[in-house]
C-alpha positions in Angstrom: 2.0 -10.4 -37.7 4.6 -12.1 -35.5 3.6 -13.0 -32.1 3.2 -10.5 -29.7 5.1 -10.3 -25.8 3.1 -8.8 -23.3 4.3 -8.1 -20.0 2.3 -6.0 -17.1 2.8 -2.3 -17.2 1.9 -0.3 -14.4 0.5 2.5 -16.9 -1.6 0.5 -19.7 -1.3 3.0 -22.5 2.3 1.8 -23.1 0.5 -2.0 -23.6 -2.6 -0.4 -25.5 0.2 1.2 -28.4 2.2 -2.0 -28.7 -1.3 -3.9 -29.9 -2.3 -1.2 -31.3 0.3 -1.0 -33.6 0.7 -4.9 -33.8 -2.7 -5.6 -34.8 -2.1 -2.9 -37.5 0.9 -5.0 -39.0 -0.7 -7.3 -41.1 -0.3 -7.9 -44.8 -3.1 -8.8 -47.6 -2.4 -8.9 -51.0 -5.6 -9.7 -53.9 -5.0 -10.1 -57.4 -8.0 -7.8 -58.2 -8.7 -5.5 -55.0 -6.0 -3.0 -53.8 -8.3 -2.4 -50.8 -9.1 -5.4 -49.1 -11.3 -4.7 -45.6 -9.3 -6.9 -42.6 -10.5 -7.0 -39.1 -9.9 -8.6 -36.2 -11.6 -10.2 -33.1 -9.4 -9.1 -30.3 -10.9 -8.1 -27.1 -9.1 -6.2 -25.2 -11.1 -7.6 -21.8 -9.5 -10.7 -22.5 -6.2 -9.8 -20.9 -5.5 -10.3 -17.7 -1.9 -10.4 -16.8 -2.6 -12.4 -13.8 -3.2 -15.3 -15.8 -0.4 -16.1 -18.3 -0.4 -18.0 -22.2 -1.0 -16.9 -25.3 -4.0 -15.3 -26.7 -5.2 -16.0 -30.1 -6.2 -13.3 -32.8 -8.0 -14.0 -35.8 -7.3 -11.6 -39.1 -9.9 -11.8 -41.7 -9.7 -10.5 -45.2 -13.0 -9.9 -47.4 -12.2 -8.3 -51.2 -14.5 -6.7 -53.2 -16.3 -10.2 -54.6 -17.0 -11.5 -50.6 -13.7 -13.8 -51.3 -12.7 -14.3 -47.7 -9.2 -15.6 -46.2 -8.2 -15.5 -42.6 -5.2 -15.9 -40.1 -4.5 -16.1 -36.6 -2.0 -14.1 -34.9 -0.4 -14.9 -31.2 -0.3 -11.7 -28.3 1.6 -13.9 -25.6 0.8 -12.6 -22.2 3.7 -12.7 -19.9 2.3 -13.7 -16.3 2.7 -11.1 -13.3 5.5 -12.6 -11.1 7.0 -9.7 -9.5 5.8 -8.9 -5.9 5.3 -5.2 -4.6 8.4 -3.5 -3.3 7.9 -2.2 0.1 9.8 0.5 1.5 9.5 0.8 5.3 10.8 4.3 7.1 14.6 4.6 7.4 14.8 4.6 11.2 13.1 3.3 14.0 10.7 5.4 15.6 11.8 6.4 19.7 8.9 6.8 22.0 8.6 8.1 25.8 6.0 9.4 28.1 7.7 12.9 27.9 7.1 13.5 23.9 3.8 15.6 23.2 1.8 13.8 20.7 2.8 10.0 21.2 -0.3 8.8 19.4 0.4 11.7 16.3 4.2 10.4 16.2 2.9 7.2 15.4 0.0 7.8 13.1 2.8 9.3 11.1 5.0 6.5 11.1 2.7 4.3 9.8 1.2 6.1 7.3 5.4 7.0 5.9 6.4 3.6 4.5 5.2 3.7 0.5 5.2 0.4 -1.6 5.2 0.5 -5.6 4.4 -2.5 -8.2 5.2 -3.0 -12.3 1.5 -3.7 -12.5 -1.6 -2.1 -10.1 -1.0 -1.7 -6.6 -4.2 -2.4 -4.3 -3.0 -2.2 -0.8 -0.2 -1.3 1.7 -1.5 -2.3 5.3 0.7 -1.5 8.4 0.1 -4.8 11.1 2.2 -4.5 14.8 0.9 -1.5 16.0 -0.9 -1.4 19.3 -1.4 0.6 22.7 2.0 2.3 23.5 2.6 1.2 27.6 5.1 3.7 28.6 5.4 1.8 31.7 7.9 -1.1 30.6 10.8 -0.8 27.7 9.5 -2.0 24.7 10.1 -2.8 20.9 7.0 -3.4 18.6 8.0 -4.7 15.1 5.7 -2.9 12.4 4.9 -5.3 9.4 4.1 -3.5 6.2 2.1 -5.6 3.9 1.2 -4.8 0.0 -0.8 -7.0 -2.2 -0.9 -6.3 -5.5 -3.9 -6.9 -8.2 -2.6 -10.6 -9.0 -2.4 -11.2 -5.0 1.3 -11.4 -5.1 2.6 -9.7 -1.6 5.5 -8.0 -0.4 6.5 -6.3 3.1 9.3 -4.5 4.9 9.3 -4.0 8.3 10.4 -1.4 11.0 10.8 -1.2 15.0 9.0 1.6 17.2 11.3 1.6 20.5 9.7 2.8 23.0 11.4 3.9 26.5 9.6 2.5 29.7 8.8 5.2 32.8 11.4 4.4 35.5 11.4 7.4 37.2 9.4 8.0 40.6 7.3 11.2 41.0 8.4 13.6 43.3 6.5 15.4 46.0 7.3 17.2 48.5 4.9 18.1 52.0 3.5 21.1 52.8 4.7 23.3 55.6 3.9 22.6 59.2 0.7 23.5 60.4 -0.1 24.2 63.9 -4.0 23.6 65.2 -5.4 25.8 68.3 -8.6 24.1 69.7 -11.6 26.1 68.6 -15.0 26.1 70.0 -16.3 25.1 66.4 -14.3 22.1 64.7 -15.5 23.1 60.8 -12.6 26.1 61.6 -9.7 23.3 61.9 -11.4 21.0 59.4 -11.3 23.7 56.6 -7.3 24.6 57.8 -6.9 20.5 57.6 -8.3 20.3 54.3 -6.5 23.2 53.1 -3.1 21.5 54.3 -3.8 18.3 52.7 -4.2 19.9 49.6 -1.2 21.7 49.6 
């Protein structure tokens, strides 16, 4: 048959029909047999779309009196070049002290950015993150990473702002508290401690 264009498929069945029905393509004609057994050595294993060129196939023919004949056929193997498409969230993500689950909001974040490939994805790996310090205004850059099966990597990347603590507590004393001498001290003491933590 005429050579054969592979390119990488991220579902292999479409690839598996196309040689399936090009190694099925071949022609034999014999003056005397009108069923002449062909096969074929192609091995399947043998392609690997991270190594492009051509792979040979050899047809052979045997009729009924052991007269054999062969070919070769070409399946060119078109080399993964395209790196993984990344798509990081939409938005940065806003942090302060004041939001209930800081560490939640972020394990979220992370895990929302989704990558896709034309051939076999094996990663996506988030790199930035680290110990939110609500004590200072801060951006961290988040660096998604996906590597694909040929090693071919792509990334997006996205901000987590987060909003420093300016504001002071507030406290306020306790009332006044008048002491009277008494004959036994642990009396005051207890009112003392009492105050203090009030």
């Amino acid at each position: 048959p005429d050579p054969l264009d592979l390119e990488c498929e991220m579902y292999s069945e479409t690839n598996s029909l196309a040689v399936d029905d090009w190694l099925d393509d071949y022609e034999v004609m014999d003056d005397c047999d009108s069923d002449v057994a062909v096969t074929h050595d192609f091995d399947a294993t043998t392609v690997d779309f991270c190594v492009p060129g051509p792979i040979t196939v050899t047809f052979t023919a045997i009729d009924d009196c052991g007269n054999e004949a062969t070919v070769d056929g070409t399946i060119n193997i078109i080399g993964d070049t395209e790196v993984p498409v990344v798509v990081a969230p939409a938005a940065p993500l806003e942090l302060a002290c004041t939001d209930d689950d800081p560490s939640a909001l972020v394990a979220e974040f992370l895990d929302s950015a989704t990558a896709t490939d034309n051939c076999e994805l094996i990663s996506l790996v988030p790199t930035g993150a680290m110990a939110i310090d609500f004590c200072t205004d801060a951006t961290i850059t988040i660096t998604w990473t996906a590597t694909d099966k040929c090693g071919l990597v792509g990334t997006a990347t996205q901000d987590i702002i987060v909003t420093g603590d300016a504001v002071p507590p507030v406290i306020t004393a306790p009332d006044p508290l008048d002491l009277e001498c008494e004959m036994y001290s642990e009396t005051n003491s207890l009112a003392v401690d009492d105050w203090l933590d009030d």
